[in-house]
Phi, psi and omega in degrees: 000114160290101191295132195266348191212175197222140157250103169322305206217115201302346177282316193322128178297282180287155156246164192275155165271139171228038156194159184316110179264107191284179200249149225066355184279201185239139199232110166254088218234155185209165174244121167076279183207312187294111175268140173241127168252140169199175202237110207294108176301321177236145148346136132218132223277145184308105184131321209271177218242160178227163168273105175295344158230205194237171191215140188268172185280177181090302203273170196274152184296094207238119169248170172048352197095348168235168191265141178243351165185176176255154174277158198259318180246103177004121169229124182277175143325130220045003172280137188301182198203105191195218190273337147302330197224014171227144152266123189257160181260351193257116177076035160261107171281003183272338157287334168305283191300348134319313174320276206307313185271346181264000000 
């Protein structure tokens, strides 16, 4: 099976797609010996990230092995992952400075 997508990190919620995936199509995304197959619920554009599992809102967005955002919304399996469905955590100074003040 020739993978079409990456898992940074065997913990990781998403994979990067690394090429265009039309919706329905098939996401072969893997770490390693580990592989996933799921079936792209949306379009995703060559680069942007998909969910390999399903995600409750609230929780966090795990790439590299680190959280790069939170979901705003439920993200299913295969659903793209992008500025619809995140918040992102990383190089936000208006939470530090919350951090700082509270």
């Amino acid at each position: 099976m020739i993978r079409n997508a990456i898992i940074i990190d065997a913990g990781d919620n998403i994979a990067t797609v690394l090429r265009d995936v039309a919706a329905g199509g098939e996401v072969v995304a893997g770490s390693g010996d580990d592989t996933v197959v799921l079936a792209a619920r949306d379009a995703i554009p060559f680069g942007h990230k998909v969910a390999v599992r399903d995600i409750a809102e609230g929780e966090s967005i795990l790439k590299y092995g680190a959280v790069i955002g939170a979901a705003t919304q439920p993200i299913a399996k295969g659903m793209h992952v992008h500025v619809q469905n995140v918040v992102s955590l990383r190089g936000r100074g208006d939470l530090a400075a919350r951090e700082t003040s509270a």
